[in-house]
C-alpha positions as CSV (number, residue, x, y, z in Angstrom):
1,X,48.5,90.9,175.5
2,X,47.9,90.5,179.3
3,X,50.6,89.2,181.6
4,X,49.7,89.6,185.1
5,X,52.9,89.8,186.7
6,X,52.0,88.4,189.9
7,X,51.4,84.9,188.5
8,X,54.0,82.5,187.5
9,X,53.6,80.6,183.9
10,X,54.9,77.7,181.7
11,X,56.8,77.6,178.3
12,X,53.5,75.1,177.5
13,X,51.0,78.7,178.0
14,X,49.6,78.1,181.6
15,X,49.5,80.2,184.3
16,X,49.2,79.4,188.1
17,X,48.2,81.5,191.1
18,X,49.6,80.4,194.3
19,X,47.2,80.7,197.4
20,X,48.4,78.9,200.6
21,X,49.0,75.6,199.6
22,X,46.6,75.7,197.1
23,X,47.5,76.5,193.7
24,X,44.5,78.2,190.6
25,X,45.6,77.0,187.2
26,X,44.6,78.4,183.4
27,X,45.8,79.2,180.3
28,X,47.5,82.2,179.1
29,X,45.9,85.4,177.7
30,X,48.5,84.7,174.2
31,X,46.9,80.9,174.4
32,X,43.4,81.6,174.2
33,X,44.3,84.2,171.2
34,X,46.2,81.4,169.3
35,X,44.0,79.4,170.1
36,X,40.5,81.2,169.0
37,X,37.3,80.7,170.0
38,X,37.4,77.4,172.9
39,X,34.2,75.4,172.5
40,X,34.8,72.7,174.7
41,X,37.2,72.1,177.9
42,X,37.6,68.2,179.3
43,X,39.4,67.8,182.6
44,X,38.3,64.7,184.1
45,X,41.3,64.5,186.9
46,X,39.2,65.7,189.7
47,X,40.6,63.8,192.9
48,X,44.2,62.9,191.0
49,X,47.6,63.4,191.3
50,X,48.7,64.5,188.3
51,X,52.6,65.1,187.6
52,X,54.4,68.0,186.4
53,X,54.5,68.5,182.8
54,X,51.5,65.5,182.3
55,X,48.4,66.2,180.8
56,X,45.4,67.1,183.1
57,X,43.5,67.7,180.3
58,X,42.6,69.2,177.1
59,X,40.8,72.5,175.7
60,X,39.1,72.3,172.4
61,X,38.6,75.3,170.4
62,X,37.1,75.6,166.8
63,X,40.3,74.1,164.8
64,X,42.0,72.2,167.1
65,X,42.4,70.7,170.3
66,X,45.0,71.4,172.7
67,X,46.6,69.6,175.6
68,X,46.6,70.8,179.2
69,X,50.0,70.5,181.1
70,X,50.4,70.5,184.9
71,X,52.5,73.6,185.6
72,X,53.9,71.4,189.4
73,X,52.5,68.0,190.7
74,X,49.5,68.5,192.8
75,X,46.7,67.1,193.4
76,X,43.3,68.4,191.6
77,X,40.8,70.0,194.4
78,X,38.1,70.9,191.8
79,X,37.3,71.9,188.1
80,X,35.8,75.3,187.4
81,X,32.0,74.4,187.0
82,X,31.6,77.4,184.9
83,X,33.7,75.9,181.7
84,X,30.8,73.2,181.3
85,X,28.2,75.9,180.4
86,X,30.7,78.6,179.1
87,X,33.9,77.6,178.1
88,X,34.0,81.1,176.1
89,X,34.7,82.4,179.6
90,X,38.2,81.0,179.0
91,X,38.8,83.5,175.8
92,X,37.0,86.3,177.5
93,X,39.0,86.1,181.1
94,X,41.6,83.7,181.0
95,X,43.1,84.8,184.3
96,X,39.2,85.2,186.4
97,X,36.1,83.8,185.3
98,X,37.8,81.1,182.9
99,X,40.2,79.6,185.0
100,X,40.7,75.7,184.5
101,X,41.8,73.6,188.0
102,X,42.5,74.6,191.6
103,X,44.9,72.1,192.5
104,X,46.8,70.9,196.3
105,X,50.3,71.5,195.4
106,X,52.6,68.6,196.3
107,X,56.3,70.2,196.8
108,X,56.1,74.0,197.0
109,X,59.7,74.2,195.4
110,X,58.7,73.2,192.3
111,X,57.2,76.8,192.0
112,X,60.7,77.9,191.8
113,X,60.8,76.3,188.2
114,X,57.9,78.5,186.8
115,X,58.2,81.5,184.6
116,X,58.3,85.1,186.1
117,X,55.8,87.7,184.0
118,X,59.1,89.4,182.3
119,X,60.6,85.3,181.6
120,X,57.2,84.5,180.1
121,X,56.9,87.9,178.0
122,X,60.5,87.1,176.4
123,X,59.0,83.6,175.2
124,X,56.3,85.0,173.5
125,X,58.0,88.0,172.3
């Protein structure tokens, strides 16, 4: 299982990449597998404030659908075009090519909140 250590994650599977004041958002390498194969992902908060913890939304694989949650409040720049036309990308690079939101991030401390690699290993053992 892959666990880039220089991200920061959520107990809820999502991962965020801090850049500036801009923040890239996805889900984990362990959520994809759980997940299986993702046929479908909906976000349609492009241009919203979304809170932390809320739903930005939802990823659909074969057997199930699965919320989205906001790892900090931000506001949502853009939606990776990609996942439209390959949301497989998601299972086969979780961390690059199938990345989910880039978001403005509201209150940099809220980062402080966020899993560390070794904090997110221990949660899913």
């Amino acid at each position: 299982m892959n666990i880039p250590a220089d991200l920061k994650y959520t107990k809820d599977h999502e991962w965020i990449r801090v850049e500036g004041g801009e923040a890239v958002i996805g889900i984990t390498d362990f959520a994809q597998g759980e997940l299986g194969d993702i046929v479908f992902v909906d976000i349609t908060t492009e241009g919203q404030e979304v809170a932390e913890h809320a739903v930005f939304g939802t990823v659909e694989a074969v057997k199930t659908v699965s919320d989205l949650f906001m790892p900090v409040t931000g506001t949502v720049l853009a939606v990776n075009p990609a996942l439209a036309d390959d949301p497989a990308s998601v299972n086969k690079d979780p961390y690059g090519a199938g990345w989910m939101v880039r978001i403005q991030v509201k209150n940099a401390a809220d980062l402080d909140g966020l899993l560390s690699a070794d904090a997110y290993k221990a949660v899913v053992g």
